[in-house]
Wavefront OBJ file of the C-alpha trace (Angstrom):
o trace
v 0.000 0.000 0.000
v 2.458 2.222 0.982
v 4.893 1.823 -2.520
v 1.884 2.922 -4.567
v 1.075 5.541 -2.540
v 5.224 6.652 -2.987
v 5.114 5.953 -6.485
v 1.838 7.709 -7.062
v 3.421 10.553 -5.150
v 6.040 10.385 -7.673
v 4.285 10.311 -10.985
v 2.594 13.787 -9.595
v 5.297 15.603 -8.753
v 7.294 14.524 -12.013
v 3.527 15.843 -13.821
v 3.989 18.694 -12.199
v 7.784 19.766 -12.701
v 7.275 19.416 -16.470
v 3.638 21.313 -16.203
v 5.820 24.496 -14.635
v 8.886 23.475 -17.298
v 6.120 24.002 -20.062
v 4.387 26.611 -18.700
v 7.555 28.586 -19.639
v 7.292 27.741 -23.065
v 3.716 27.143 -23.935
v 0.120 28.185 -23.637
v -1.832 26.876 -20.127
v -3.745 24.640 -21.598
v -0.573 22.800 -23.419
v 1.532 22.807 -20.489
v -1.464 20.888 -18.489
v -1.429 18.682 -21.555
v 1.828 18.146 -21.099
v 1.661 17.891 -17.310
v -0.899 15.111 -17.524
v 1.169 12.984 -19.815
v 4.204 13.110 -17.956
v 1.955 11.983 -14.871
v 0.754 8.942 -17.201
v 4.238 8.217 -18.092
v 4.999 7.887 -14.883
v 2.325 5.782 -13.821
v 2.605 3.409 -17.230
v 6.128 3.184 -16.384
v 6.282 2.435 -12.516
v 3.203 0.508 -12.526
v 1.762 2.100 -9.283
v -1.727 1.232 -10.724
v -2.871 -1.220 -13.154
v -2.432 -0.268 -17.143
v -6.022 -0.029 -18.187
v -7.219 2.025 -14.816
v -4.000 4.503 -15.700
v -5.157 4.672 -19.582
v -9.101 5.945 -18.247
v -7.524 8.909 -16.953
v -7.538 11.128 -20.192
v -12.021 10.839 -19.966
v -11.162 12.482 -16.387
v -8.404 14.651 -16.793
v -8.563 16.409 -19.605
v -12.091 17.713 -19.541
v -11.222 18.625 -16.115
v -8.319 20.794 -17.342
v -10.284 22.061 -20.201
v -8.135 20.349 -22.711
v -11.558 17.970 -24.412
v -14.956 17.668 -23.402
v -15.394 14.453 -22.733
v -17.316 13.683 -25.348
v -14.335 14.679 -27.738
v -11.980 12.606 -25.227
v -14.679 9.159 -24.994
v -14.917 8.723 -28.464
v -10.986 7.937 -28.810
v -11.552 4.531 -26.959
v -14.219 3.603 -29.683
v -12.204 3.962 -33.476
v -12.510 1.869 -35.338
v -8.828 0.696 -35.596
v -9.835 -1.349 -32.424
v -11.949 -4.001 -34.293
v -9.281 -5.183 -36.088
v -7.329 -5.842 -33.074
v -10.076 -7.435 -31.533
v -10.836 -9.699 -34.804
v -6.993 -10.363 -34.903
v -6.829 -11.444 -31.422
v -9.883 -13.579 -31.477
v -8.454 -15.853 -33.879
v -4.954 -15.308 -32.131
v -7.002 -16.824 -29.164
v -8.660 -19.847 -31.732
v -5.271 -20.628 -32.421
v -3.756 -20.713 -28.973
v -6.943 -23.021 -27.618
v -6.899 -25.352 -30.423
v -2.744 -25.769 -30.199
v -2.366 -25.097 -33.467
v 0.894 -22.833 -33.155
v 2.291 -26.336 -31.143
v 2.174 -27.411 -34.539
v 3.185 -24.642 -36.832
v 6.310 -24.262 -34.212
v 7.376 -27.920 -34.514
v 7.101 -27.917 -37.901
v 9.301 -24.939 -38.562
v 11.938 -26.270 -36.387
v 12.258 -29.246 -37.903
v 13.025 -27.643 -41.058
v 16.616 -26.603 -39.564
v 19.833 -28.568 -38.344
v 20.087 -29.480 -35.478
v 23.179 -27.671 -34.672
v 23.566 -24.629 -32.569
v 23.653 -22.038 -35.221
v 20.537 -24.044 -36.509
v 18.487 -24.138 -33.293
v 19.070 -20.446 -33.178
v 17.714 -19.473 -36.019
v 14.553 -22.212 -36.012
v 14.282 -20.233 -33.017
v 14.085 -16.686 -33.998
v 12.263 -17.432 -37.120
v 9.617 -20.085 -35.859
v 9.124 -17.146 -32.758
v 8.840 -14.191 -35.535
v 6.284 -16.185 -37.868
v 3.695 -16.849 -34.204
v 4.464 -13.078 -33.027
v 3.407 -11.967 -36.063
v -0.380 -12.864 -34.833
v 0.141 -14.332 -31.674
v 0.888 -11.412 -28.648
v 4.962 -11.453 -28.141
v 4.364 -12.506 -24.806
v 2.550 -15.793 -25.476
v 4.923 -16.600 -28.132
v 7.653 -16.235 -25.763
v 6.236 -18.421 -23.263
v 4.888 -20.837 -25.841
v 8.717 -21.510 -27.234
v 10.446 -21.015 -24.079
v 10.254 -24.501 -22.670
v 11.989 -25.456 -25.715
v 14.709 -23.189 -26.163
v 15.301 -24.190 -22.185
v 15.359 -27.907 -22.295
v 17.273 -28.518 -25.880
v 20.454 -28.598 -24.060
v 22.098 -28.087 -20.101
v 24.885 -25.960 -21.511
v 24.242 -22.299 -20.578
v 26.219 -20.548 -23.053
v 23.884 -21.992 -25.468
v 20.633 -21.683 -22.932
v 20.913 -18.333 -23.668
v 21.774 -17.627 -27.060
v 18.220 -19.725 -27.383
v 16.453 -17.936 -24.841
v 17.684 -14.574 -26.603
v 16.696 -15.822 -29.793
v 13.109 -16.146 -28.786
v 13.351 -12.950 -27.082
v 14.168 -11.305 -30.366
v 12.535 -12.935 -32.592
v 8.993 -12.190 -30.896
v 10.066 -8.855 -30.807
v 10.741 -8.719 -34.852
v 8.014 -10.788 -35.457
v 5.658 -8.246 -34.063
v 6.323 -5.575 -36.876
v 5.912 -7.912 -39.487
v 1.889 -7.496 -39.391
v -0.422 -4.756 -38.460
v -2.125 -6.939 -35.520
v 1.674 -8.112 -34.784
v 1.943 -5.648 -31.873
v -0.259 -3.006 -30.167
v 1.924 -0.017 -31.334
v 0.986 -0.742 -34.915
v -2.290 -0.147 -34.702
v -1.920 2.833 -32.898
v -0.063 4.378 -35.795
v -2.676 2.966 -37.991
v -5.327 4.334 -36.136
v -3.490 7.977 -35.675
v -3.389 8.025 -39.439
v -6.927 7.194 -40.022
v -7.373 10.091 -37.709
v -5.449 12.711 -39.411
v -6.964 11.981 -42.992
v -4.046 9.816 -44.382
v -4.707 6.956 -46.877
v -4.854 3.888 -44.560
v -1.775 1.268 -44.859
v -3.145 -1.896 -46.714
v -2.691 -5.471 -44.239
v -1.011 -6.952 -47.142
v 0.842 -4.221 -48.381
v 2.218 -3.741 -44.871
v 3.214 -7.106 -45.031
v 5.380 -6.846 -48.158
v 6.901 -3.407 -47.066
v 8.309 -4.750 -43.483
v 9.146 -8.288 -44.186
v 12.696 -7.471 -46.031
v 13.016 -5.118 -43.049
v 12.548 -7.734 -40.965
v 13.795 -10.626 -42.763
v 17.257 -8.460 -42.789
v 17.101 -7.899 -39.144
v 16.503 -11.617 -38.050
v 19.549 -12.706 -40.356
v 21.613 -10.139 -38.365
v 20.207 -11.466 -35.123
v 21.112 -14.883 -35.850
v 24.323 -14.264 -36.525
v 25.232 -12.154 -33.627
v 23.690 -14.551 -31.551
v 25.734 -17.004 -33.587
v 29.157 -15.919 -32.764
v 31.682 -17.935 -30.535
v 28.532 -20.807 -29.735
v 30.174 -23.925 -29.851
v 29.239 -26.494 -32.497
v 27.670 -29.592 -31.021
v 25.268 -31.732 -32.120
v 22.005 -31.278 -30.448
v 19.052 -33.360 -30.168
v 15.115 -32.168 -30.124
v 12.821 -33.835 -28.814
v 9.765 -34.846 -31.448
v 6.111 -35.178 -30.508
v 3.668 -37.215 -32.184
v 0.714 -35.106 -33.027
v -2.651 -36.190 -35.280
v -4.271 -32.909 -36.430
v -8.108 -32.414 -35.144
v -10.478 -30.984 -36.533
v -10.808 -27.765 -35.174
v -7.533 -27.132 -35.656
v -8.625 -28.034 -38.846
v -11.059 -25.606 -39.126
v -8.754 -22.760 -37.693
v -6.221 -23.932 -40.743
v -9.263 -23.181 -42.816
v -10.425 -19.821 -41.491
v -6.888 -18.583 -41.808
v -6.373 -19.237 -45.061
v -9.616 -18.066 -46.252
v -8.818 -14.629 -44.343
v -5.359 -14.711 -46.459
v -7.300 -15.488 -49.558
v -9.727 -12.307 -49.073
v -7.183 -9.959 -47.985
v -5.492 -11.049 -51.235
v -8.646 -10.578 -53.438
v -9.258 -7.338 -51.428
v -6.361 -5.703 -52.026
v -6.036 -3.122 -54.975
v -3.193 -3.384 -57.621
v -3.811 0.553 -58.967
v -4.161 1.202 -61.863
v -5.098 -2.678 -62.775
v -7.303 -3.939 -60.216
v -9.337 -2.180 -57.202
v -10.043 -4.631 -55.203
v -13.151 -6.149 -53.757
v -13.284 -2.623 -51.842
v -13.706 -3.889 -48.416
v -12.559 -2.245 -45.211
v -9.790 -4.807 -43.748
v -11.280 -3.742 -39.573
v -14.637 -5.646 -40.917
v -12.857 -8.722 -42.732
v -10.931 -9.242 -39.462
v -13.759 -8.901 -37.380
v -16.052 -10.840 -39.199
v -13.504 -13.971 -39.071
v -12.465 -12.898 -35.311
v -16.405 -13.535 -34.624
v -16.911 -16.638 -37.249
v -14.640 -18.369 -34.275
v -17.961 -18.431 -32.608
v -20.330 -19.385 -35.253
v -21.382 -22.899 -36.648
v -19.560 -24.764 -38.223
v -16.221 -23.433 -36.622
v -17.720 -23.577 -32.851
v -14.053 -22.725 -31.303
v -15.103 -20.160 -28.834
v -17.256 -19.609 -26.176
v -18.339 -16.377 -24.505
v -15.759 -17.210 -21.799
v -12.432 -17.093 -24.154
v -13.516 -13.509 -24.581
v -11.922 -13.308 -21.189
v -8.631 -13.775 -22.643
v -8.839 -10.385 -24.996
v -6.581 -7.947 -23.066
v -8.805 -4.778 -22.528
v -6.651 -3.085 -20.991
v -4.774 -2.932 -24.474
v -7.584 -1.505 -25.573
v -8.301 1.145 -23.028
v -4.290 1.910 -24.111
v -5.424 2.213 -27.433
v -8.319 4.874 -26.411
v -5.743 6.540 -24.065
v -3.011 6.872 -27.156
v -6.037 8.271 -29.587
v -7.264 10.512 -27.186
v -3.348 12.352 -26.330
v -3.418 12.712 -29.600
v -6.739 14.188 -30.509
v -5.557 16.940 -27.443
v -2.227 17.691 -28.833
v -4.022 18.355 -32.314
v -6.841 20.009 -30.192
v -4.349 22.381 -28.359
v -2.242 23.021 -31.364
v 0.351 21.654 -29.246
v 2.154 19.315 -32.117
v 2.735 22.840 -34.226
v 4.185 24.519 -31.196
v 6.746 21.355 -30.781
v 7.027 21.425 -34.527
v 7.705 24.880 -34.960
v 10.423 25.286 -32.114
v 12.036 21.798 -33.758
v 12.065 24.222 -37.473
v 13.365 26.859 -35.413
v 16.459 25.204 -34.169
v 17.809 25.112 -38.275
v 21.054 24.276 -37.885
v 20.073 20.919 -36.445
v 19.739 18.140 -39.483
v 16.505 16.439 -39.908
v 18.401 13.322 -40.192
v 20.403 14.155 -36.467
v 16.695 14.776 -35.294
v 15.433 11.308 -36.235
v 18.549 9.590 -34.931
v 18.099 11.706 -31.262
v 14.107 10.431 -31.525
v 15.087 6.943 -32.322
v 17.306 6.604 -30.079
v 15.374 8.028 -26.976
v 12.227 5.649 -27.827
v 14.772 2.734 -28.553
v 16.504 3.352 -24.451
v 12.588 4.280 -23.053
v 11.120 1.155 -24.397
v 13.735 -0.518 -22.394
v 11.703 0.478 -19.139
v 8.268 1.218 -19.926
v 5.717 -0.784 -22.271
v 6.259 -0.012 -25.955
v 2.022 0.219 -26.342
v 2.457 2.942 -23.630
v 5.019 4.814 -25.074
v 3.463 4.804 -28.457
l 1 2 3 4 5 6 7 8 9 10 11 12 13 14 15 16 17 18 19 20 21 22 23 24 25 26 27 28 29 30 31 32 33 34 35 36 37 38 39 40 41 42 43 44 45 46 47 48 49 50 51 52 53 54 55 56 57 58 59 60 61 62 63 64 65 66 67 68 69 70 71 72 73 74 75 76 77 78 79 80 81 82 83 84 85 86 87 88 89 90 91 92 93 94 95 96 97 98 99 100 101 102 103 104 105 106 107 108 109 110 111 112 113 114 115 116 117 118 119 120 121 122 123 124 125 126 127 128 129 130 131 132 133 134 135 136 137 138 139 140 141 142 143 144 145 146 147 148 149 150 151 152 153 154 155 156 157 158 159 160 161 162 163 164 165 166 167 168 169 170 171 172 173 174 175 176 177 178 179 180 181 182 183 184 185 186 187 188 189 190 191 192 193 194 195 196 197 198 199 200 201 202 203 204 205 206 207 208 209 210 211 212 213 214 215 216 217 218 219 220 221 222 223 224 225 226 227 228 229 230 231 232 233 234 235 236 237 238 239 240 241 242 243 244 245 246 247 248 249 250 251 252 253 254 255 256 257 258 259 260 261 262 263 264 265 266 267 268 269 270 271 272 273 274 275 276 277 278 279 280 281 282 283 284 285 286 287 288 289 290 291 292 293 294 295 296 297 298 299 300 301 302 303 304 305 306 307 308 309 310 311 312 313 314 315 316 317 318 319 320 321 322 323 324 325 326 327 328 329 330 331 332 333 334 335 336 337 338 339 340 341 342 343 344 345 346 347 348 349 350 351 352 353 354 355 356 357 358 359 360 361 362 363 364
């Protein structure tokens, strides 16, 4: 009791040194806004209260502070954006209950030597492939027993455990529902009028981006590991039918994602918004003939992602509502004789060392 009350204690007073740092620079209003995202920070990052309670704030706060009505602010934790995630994660949830990625991991590692350098990278690319629609975390703990058990030397222990580690992580930008911070970009550019990133087309941008990065990976991860012959254990596994039908689903929702997706000026498409196609498969999960869920998987959806999600639109919406993104903007143009480049390195950089403490969904 008393450590949240200490690091509650904390998160205000750091809200309210940068509220009196901004106030120097900014109008009232933007150096609240600033004031009560510093205090969120704070709270994401220390975890004095739980994530979803600390993303509710903004419905509070900011028409307390004059910064939205709360009409303006509630209406963030509805777009649209979300029903992909929650179509995405209901099958996510289909597959995870019907063991299906059991069998898409095994099959992938048994594709590679059984060597160090192989287990490595079966590792990083079987964990990038189920992070890609599975959460990073489940992945992780999914493929950890085996990167654990393959062998009792620890050198190698952890080049495997590390290669799980990493590959979730990669595997997560690979597709839009890969990773929470995706779709809040999405959702932040469906909110400032920009044309929409295709699911596909996202696909076939990142993949050589991340195909690159989980070569790298591998290899650093590689270096000095000792090459012994390993052994890996092999299950016996008869496919059921609702894994069958999961198979099915999946392939189908490839198949009209494919169909859907315009090739200007040749084809446009079936002209269907992608949020619906997800959902509608998400909720098929339910339906006859699939019968995979039951009202009480619904249990497993993370809502407090999504309350993120509504907290992460709804900053947003204020820093476009108090003009504050042109004030940071304009300052950044003011300061000319900094590169653009230099100023993209120095953001990169600072999200790349804050990630490393706080959640990357509450960051973004």
């Amino acid at each position: 009791m008393n450590k949240t009350v200490t690091k509650i204690a904390i998160a205000l007073i750091i809200g309210g040194i940068f509220f009196l740092l901004a106030f120097n620079f900014f109008s009232i209003k933007q150096a609240y806004l600033i004031g009560i995202v510093a205090f969120m920070v704070t709270l994401w990052t220390n975890e004095a209260l739980p994530l979803g309670v600390v993303s509710l704030f903004p419905i509070i706060l900011f028409p307390a502070f004059g910064i939205l009505s709360t009409n303006a602010t509630s209406i963030n934790y509805s777009k649209s954006i979300i029903f992909l995630f929650l179509g995405g994660f209901m099958l996510a949830i289909a597959v995870e209950k019907t063991n299906l990625h059991k069998i898409i991991a095994d099959k992938i590692l048994s594709l590679f030597p059984p060597t160090p350098k192989g287990i490595i990278y079966s590792l990083l690319i079987t964990s990038a492939i189920l992070s890609s629609f599975l959460s990073n975390t489940t992945t992780a703990l999914l493929l950890l027993p085996i990167g654990m058990f393959i062998t009792e030397n620890k050198d190698l222990k952890m080049r495997f455990v590390l290669s799980i580690a990493y590959g979730a992580s990669i595997g997560g930008i690979i597709t839009p529902i890969g990773t929470p911070p995706n779709l809040i970009l999405l959702g932040i550019m469906e909110d400032k009028g920009l044309e929409m990133i295709p699911f596909l087309k996202w696909i076939f941008m990142i993949f050589p981006l991340a195909l690159i990065m989980l070569i790298f990976t591998g290899w650093i991860l590689s270096i000095g590991a000792k090459n012994i012959p390993l052994k890996r254990e092999m299950f016996e596994y008869k496919i059921t039918k609702e894994q069958k039908k999961v198979s099915f689903a999946i392939i189908a929702l490839i198949l009209v994602l494919l169909i859907n997706t315009p090739i200007k000026p040749y084809y446009e498409g079936l002209g269907l918004n992608e949020k619906g196609i997800l959902l509608f498969f998400g909720l098929l999960m339910f339906m006859p003939p699939f019968n995979i869920l039951e009202w009480e998987d619904s249990k497993k959806i993370p809502f407090e992602i999504i309350f993120l999600f509504g907290a992460g639109f709804a900053i947003a919406k204020a820093f476009s509502n108090t003009k504050l993104d042109h004030a940071i903007a304009e300052y950044l143009l003011k300061t000319g004789d900094i590169s653009p480049y230099l100023i993209l390195l120095l953001i990169a950089a600072l999200i790349t060392f804050t990630t490393e403490i706080t959640s990357n969904t509450a960051l973004t």
